[in-house]
N, C-alpha and C positions, 0 to 999 in steps of 0.2 A: 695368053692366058686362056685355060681352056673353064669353058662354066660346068658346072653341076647341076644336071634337069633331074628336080623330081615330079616327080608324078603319083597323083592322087583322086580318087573317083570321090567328087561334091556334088551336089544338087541344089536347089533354092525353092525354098519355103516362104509362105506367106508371112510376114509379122506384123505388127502393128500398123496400125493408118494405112495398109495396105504397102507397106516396104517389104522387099523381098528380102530375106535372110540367108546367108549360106550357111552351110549346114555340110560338115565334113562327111564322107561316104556317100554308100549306092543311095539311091532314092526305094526306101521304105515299100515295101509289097501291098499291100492294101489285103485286107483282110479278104478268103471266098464267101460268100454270102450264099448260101442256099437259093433255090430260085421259089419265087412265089413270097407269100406275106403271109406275118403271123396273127392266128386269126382274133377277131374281134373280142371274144370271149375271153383270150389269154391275157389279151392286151387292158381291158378294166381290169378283171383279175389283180393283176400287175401295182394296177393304177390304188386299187382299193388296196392292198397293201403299205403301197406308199402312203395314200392318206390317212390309212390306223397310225402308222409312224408320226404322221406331222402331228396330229392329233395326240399320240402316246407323249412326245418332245415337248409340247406347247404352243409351236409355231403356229396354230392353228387352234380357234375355242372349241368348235361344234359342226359339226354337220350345216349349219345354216351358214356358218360361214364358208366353208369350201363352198356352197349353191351361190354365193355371192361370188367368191373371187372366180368360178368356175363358170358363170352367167347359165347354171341351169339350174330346177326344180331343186325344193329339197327332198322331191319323192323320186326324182331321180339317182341322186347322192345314195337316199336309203337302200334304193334295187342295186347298186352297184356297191355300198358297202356291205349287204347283204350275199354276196359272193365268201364273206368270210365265215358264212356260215355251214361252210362246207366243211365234210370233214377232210382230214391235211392227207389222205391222199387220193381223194378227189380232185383239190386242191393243185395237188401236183401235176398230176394228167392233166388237166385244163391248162397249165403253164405249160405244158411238153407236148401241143397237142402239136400235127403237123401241119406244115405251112399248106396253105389256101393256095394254089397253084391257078386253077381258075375257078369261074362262079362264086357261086357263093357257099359262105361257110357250113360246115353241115350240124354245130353244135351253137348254138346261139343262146344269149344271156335270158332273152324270153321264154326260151325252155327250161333253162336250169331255175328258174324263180320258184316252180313248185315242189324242187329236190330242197331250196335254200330254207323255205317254210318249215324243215320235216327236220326234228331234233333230235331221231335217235339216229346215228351214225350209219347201224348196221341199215334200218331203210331208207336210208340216203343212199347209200352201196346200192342198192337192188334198183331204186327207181333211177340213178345216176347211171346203171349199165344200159339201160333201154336208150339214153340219149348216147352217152359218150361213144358204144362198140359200135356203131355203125359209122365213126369218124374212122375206122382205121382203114387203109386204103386200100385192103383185100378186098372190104366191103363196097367201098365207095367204086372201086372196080365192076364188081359183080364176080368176083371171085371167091371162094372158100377158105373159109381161112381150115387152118394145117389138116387139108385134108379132108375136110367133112363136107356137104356140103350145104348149102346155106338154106334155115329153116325158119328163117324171120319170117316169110310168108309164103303162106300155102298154097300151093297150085290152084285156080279154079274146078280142075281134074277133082283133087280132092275133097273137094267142097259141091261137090255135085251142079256146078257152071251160075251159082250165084255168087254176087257179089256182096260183101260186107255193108251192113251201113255206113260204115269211115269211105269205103272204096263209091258209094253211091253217092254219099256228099261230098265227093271231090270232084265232081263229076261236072 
């Protein structure tokens, strides 16, 4: 009596209390991941979203309570739900900014605090381009973006070889 082999590709998966499970077919790809982290900014952003939601739902009373279940300030809470004072496509670039590869972040929550203060949309846009354009990575390069080239700051050349008061207090 002759048998019959079949043949099929399983793998085994974690389950419960730590039991392995089997689990018919290949073993699952894992998703690519981008290299570097997404930056700090995005990530409240993100957060303060979520907590208008809990808040919007009921799961949640007030602002003092996220400072409680969160073990920080309630003036913390406020600077970070204060993010949603942005207009929605500010809003959006700060969620789509690009991953933090190294160092440190070039747009941060303490900069954007004095766009989140400003209620009329159109000068949110204007002072939100002074932080956010210099996140893009032409700049962060020291490259031009399409072609032009970069006139954030002006040569000493054409400043007659003084330096700025900002460029003197960094000093």
């Amino acid at each position: 009596m002759t048998g019959t082999t079949v043949e099929f590709a399983v793998h085994f998966r974690h389950g419960n209390r730590g039991r392995r499970r089997l689990r018919t077919g290949g073993r699952p790809v894992p998703p690519v991941i981008a290299p570097g982290r997404v930056p700090r900014v995005s990530r409240l952003l993100a957060l303060a979203i979520r907590f208008d939601g809990l808040i919007r739902k009921g799961a949640v009373r007030d602002y003092a309570e996220l400072a409680r279940l969160g073990s920080v300030s309630r003036t913390r809470i406020s600077q970070v739900m204060d993010l949603l004072n942005l207009a929605p496509d500010i809003q959006e670039e700060i969620l789509f900014l690009s991953r933090t590869v190294a160092g440190r972040d070039s747009v941060t929550e303490r900069k954007l605090r004095s766009v989140t203060c400003e209620f009329d949309w159109s000068r949110q846009r204007a002072e939100a381009a002074c932080i956010l354009l210099p996140s893009t990575p032409e700049q962060r390069t020291g490259g031009s973006r399409k072609g032009r080239p970069d006139r954030s700051r002006p040569s000493k050349k054409h400043r007659g070889g003084e330096e700025t008061h900002v460029e003197a207090s960094h000093r």
